[in-house]
Rosetta silent file (secondary structure, phi, psi, omega in degrees, C-alpha in Angstrom):
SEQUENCE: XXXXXXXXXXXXXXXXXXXXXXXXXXXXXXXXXXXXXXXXXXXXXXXXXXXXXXXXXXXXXXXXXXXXXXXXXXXXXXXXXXXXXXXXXXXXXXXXXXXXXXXXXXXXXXXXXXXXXXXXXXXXXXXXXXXXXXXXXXXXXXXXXXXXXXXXXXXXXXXXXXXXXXXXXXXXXXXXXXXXXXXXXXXXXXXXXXXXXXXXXXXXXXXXXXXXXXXXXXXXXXXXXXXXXXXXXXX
SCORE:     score description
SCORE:     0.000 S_00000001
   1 L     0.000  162.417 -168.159    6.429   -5.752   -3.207 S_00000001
   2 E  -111.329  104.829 -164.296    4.543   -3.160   -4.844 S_00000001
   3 E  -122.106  159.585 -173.014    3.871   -4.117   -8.618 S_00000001
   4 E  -102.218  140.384 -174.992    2.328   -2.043  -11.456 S_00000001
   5 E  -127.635  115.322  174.180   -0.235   -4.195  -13.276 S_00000001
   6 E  -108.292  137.625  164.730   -1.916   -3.847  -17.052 S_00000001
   7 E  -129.644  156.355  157.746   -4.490   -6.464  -17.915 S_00000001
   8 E   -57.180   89.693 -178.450   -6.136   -6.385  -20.958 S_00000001
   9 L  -147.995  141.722 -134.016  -10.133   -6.140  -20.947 S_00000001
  10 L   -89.116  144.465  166.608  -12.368   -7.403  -23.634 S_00000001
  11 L   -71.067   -1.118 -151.545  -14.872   -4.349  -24.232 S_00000001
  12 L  -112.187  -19.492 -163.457  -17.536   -7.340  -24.332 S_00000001
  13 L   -95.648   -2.363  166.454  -16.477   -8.404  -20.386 S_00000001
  14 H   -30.800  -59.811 -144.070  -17.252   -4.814  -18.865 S_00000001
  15 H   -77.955  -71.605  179.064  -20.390   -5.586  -17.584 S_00000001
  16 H   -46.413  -22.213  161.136  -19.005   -8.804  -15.452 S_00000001
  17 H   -80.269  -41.225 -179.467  -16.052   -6.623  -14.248 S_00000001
  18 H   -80.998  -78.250 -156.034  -18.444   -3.734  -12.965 S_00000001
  19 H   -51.175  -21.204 -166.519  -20.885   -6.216  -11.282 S_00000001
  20 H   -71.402  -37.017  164.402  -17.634   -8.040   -9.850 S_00000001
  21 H   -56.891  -31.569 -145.234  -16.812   -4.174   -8.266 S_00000001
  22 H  -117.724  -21.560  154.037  -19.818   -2.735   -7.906 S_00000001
  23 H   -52.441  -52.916 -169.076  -20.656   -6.130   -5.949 S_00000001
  24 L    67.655   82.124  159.484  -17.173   -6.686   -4.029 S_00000001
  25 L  -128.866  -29.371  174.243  -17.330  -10.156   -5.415 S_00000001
  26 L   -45.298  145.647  158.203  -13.815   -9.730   -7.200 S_00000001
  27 L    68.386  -12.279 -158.237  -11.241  -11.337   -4.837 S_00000001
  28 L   -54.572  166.667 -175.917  -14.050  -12.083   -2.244 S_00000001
  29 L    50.145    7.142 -175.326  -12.958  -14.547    0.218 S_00000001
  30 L   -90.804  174.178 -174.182   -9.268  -14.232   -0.798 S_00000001
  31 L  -114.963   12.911  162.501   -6.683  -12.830    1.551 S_00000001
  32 L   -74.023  -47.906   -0.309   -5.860  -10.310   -1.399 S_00000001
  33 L   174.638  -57.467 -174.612   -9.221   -9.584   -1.422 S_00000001
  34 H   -89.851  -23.155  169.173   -9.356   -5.480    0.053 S_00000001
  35 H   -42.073  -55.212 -164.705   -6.311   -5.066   -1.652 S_00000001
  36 H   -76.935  -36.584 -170.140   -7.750   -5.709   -5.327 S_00000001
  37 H   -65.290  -27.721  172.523  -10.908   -4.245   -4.800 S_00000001
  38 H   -53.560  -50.587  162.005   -8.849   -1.031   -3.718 S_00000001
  39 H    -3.462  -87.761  169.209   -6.372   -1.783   -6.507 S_00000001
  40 H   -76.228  -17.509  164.461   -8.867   -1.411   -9.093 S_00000001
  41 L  -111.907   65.356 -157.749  -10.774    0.795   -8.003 S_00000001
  42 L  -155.598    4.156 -158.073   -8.382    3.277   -7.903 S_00000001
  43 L  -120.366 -176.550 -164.383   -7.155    2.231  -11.120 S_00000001
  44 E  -142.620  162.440  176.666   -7.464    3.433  -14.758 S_00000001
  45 E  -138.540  132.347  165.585   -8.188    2.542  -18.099 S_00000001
  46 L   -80.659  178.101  173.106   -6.846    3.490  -21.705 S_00000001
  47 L   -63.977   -2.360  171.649   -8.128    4.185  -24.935 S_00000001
  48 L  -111.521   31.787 -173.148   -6.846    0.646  -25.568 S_00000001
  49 L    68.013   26.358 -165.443   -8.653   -1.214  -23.083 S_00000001
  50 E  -117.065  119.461  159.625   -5.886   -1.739  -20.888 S_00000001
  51 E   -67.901  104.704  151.152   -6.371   -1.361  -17.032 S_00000001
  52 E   -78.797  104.808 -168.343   -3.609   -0.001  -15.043 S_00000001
  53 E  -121.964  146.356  176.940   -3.711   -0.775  -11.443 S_00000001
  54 E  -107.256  129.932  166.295   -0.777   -0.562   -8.378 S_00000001
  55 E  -159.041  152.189 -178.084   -1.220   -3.673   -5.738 S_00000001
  56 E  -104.681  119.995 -159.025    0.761   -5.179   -3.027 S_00000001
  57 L  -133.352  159.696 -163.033    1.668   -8.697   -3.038 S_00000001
  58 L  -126.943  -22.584  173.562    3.827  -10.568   -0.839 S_00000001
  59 L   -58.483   -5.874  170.912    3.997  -13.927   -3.098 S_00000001
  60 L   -86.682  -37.950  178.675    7.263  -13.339   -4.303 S_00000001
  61 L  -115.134   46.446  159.029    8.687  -13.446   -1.218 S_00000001
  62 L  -124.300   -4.335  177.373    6.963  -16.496   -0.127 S_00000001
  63 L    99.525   38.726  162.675    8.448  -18.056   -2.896 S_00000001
  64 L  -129.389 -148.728 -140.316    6.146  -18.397   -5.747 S_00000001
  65 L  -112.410  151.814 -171.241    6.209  -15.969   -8.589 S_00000001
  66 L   -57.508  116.500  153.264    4.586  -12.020   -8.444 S_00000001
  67 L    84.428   53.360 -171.524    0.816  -11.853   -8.298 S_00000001
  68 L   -85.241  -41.427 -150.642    0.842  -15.973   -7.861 S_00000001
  69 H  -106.934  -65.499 -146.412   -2.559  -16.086   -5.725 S_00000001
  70 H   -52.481  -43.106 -159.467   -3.941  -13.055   -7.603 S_00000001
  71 H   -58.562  -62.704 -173.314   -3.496  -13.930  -11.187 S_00000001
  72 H   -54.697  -19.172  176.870   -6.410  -16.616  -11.525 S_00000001
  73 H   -52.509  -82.185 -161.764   -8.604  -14.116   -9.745 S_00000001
  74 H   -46.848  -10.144 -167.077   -7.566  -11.198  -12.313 S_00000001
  75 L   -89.053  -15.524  172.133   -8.270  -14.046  -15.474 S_00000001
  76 L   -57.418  -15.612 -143.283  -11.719  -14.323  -14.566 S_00000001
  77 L  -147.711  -32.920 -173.569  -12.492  -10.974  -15.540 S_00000001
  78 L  -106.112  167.666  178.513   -9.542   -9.838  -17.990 S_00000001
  79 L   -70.003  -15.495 -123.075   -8.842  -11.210  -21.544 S_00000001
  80 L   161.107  138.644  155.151   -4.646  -10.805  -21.416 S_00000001
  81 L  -115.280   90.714 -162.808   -2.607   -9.788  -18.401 S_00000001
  82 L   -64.930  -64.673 -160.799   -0.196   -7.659  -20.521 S_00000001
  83 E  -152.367  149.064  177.324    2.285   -6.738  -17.782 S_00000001
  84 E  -167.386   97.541 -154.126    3.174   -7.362  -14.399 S_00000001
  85 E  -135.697  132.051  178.155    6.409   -5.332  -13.145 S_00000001
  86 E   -17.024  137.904  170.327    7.787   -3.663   -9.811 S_00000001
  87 L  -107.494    0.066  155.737    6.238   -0.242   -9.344 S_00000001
  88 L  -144.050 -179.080 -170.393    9.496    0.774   -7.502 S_00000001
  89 L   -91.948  130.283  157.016   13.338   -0.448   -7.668 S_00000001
  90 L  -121.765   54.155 -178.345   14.007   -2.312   -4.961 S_00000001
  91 L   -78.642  -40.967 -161.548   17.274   -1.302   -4.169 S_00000001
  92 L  -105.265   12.103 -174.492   15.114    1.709   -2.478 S_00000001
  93 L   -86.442  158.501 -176.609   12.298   -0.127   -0.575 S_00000001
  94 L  -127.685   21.027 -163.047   12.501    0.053    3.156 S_00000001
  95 L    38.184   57.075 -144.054    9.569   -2.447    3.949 S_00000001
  96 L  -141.924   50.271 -163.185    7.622   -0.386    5.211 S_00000001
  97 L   -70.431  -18.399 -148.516    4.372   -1.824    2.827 S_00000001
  98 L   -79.544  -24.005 -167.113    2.088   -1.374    6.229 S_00000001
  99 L  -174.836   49.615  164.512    1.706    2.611    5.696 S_00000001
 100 L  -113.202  162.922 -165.150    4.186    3.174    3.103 S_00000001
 101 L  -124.872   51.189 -173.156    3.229    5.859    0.331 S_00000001
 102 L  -110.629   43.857  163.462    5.898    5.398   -2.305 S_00000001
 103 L  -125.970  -78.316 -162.815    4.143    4.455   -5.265 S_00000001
 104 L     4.821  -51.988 -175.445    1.507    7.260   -4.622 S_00000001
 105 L   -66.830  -12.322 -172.338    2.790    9.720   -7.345 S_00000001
 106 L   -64.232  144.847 -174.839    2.639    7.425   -9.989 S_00000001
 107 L   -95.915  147.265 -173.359    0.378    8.839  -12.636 S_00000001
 108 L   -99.911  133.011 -159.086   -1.931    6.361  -14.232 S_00000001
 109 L  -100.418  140.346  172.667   -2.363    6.605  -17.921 S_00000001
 110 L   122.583  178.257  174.810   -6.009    6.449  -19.168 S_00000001
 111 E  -113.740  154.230 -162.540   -9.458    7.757  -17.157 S_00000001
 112 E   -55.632  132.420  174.392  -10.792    6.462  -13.949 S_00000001
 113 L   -64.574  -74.122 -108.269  -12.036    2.434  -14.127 S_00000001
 114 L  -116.992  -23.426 -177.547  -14.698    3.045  -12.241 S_00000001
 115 L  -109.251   18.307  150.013  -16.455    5.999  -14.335 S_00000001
 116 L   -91.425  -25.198 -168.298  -15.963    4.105  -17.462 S_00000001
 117 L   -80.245   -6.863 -178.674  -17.439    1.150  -16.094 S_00000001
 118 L    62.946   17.048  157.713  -20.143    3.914  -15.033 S_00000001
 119 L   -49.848   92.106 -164.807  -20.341    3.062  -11.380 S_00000001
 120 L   -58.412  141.522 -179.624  -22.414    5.677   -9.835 S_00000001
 121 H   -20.367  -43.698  173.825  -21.018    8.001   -7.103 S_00000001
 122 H   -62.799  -19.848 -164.263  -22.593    6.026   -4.374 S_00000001
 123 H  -119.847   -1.968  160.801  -21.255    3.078   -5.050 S_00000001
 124 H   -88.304  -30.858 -173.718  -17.357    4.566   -6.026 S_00000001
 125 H   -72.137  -30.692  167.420  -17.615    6.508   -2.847 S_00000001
 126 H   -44.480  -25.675 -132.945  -17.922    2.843   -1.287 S_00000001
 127 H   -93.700  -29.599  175.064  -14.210    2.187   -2.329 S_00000001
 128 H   -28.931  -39.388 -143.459  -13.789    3.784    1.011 S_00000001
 129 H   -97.048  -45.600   87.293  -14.927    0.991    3.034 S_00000001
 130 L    35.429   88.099  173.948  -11.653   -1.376    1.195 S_00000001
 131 L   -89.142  137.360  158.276   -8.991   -0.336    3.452 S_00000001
 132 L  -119.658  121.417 -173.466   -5.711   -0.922    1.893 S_00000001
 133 L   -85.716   -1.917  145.641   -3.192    1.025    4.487 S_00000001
 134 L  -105.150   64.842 -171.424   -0.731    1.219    2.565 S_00000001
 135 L  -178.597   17.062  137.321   -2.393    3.822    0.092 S_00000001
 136 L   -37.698  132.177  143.500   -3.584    6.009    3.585 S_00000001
 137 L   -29.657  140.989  156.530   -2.416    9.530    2.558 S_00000001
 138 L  -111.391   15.084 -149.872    0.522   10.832    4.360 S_00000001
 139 L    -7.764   89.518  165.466    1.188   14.616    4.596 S_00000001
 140 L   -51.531  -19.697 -169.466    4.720   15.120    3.807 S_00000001
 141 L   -81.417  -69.397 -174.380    4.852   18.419    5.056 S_00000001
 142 L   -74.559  -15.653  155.185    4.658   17.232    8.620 S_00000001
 143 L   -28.207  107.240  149.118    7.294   14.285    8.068 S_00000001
 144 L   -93.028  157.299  158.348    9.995   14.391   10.968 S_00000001
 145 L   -71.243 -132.518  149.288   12.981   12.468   11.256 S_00000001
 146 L   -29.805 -170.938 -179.274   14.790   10.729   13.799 S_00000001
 147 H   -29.238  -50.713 -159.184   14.689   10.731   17.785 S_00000001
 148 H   -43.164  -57.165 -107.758   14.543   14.569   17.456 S_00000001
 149 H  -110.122  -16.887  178.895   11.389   14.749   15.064 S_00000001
 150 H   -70.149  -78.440 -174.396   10.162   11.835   17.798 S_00000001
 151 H   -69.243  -16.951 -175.038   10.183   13.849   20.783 S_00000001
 152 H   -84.111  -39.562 -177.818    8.857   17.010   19.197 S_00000001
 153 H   -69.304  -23.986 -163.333    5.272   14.914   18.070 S_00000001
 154 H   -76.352  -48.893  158.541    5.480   13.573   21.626 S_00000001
 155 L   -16.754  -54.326 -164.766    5.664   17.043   22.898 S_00000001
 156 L  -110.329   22.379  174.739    2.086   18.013   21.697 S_00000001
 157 L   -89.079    9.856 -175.064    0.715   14.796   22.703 S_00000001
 158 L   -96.703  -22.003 -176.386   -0.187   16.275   25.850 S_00000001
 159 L  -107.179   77.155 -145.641   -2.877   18.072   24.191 S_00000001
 160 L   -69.687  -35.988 -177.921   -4.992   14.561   23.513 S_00000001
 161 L   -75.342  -21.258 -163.767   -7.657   16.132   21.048 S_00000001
 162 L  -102.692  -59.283 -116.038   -4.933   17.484   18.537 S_00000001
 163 E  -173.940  108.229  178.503   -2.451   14.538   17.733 S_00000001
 164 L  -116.859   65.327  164.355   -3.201   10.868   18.231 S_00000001
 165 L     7.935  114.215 -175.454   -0.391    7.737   18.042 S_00000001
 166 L  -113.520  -82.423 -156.922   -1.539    5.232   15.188 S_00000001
 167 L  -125.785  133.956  167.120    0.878    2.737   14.314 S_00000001
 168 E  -119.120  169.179  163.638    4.690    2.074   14.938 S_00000001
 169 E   173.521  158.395 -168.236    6.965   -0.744   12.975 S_00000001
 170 E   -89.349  106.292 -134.622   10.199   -1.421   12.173 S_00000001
 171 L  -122.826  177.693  170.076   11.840   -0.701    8.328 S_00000001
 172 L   -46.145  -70.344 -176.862   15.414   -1.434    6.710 S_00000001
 173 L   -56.055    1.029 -179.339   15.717    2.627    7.439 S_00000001
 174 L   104.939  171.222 -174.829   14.601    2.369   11.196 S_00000001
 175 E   -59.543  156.994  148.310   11.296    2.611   13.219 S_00000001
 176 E  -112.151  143.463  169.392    8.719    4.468   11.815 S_00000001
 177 E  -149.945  155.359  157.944    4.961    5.336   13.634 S_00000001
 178 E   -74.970  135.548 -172.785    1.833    6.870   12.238 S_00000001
 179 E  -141.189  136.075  149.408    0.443   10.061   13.979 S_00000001
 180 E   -85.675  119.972  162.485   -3.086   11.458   13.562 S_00000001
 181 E  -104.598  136.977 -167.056   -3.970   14.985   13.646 S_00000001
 182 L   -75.430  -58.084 -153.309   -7.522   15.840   14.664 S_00000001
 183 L   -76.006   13.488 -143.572   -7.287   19.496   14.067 S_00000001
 184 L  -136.232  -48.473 -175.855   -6.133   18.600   10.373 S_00000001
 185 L    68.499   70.828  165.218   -7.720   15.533    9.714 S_00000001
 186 E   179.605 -176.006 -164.026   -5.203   13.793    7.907 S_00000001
 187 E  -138.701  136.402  166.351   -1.432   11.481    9.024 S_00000001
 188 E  -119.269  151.717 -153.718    1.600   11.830    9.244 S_00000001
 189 E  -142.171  126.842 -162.525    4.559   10.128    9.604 S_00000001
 190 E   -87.027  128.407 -169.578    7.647    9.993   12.050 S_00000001
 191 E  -137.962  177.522  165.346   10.257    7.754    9.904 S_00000001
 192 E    44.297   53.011  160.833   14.351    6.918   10.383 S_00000001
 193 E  -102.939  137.105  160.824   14.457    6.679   14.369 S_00000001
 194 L   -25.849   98.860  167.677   17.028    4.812   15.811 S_00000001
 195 L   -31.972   15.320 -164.853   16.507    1.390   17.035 S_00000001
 196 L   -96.659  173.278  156.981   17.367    1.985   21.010 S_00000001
 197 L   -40.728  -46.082 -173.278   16.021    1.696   24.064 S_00000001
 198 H   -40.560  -74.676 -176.381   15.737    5.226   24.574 S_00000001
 199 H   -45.333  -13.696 -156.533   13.025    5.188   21.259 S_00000001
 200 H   -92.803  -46.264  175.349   11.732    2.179   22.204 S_00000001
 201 H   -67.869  -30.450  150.230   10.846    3.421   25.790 S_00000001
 202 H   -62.320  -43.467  164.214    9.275    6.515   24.165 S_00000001
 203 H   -88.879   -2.538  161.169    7.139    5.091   22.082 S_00000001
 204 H   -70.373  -42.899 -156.029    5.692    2.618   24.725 S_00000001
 205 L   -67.473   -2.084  162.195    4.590    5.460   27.029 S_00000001
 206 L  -106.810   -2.506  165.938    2.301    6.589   24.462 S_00000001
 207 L   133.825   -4.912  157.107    0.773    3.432   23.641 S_00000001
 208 L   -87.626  119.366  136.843    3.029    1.858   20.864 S_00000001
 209 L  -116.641 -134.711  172.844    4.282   -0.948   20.917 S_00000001
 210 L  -136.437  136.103 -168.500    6.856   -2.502   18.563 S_00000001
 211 L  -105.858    5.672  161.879    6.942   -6.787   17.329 S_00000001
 212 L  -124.912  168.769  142.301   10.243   -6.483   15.167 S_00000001
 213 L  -121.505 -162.901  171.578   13.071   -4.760   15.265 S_00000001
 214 H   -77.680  -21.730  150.839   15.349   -3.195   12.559 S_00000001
 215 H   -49.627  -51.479  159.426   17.904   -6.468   12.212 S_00000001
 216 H    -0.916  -84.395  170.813   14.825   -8.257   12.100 S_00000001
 217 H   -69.618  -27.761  173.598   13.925   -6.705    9.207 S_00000001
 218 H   -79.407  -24.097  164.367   17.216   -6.437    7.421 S_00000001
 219 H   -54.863  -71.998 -162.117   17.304  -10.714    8.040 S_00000001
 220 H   -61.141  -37.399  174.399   14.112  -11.004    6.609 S_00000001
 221 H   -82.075  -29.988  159.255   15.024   -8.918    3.343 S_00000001
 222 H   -54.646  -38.510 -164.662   18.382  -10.277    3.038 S_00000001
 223 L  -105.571   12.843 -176.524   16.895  -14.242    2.927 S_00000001
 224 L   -69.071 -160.841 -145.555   13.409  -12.950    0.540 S_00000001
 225 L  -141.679  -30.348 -165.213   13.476  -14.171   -2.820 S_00000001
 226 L   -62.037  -30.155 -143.712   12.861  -10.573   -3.333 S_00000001
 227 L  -100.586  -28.500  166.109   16.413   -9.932   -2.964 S_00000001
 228 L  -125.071  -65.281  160.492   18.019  -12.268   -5.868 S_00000001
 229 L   -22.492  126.864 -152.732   15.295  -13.064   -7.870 S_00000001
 230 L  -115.092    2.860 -167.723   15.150  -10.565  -10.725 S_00000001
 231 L   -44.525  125.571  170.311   11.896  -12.037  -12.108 S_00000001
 232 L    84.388  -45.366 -160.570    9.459   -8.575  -12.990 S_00000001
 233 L   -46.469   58.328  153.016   12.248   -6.448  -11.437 S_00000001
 234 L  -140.373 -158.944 -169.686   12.021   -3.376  -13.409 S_00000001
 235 L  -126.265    0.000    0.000   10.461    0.055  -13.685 S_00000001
């Protein structure tokens, strides 16, 4: 799940949250760990001290409770976790967390965390190195659909410098894969193909393959926790 998170921080605890950042000691050794540091620093702060951050956690549907592993981490550093609630409905997620971009629009209230905390360019520019891949860009504009939208990226794959095969996986809504473009610089994304052989046999010959399928995945979200539990579930 994707949840939106306000903590609370003491104007006196700045300094120990920008060394924990400006370090990468927050989260270190955790398996949360590139997540938070993206998390926050990507994240915002209001005139009321409040941090607003987006991060993806998976403890709810391991069974313990949203932000489970995360939380003693974040208390080290904030006074007050004020809220900690879905950042989409998830009647519309399609589990697709690995290189999905559907939080991306939310606007974050407040000014950038990282230039109140006064983190100099060099060291915000760093945030880089903290991949979290599902917060990768996506160019909607180049979104295709189904087999069709499938065979037409495959099409220009013949030209090896222009368009490069990233990632495939399997969603509620059907495979999906990741495409690079060179001449563009930037990804795109093939979504809602069909689960057959046919697709399946297309996307090996360029170099994907795929470890679920789409039942798979509709098992696994049907038995989550995610799925009756209502705990956080709102917007």
């Amino acid at each position: 799940m994707r949840y939106y998170i306000k903590c609370k921080l003491n104007p006196y605890e700045k300094q120990k949250l920008l060394d924990s950042i400006k370090n990468g000691l927050l989260g270190s050794g955790k398996i949360f760990y590139e997540g938070m540091q993206t998390a926050l620093r990507e994240g915002t702060i209001d005139e009321d001290n409040i941090v607003h951050f987006i991060e993806i956690c998976y403890c709810l549907e391991s069974g313990l409770y949203p932000m489970a592993m995360e939380i003693p981490e974040l208390n080290k550093y904030f006074e007050n976790i004020v809220e900690i609630k879905d950042a989409r409905l998830r009647n519309y997620c399609t589990m697709e967390c690995e290189f999905c971009d559907c939080t991306r629009n939310i606007k974050l209230p407040g000014k950038s965390l990282v230039e109140e905390l006064s983190i100099d360019k060099e060291i915000a520019s760093e945030k880089d190195t903290f991949v979290d891949i599902g917060r990768i860009n996506l160019n909607r504009k180049k979104q295709g659909i189904g087999i069709q939208g499938l065979r037409n990226v495959i099409g220009t794959l013949e030209n090896k410098n222009k368009v490069k095969p990233i990632f495939v996986a399997a969603a509620i809504s059907g495979l999906f894969a990741i495409f690079y473009d060179y001449e563009d610089n930037d990804y795109f994304r093939i979504k809602n193909i069909s689960d057959t052989m046919e697709a399946r046999k297309m996307l090996k010959s360029i170099g994907l393959d795929i470890h679920h399928s789409v039942e798979s995945i509709k098992a696994i979200a049907k038995d989550s926790l995610a799925n009756s539990n209502r705990h956080s579930n709102v917007v």
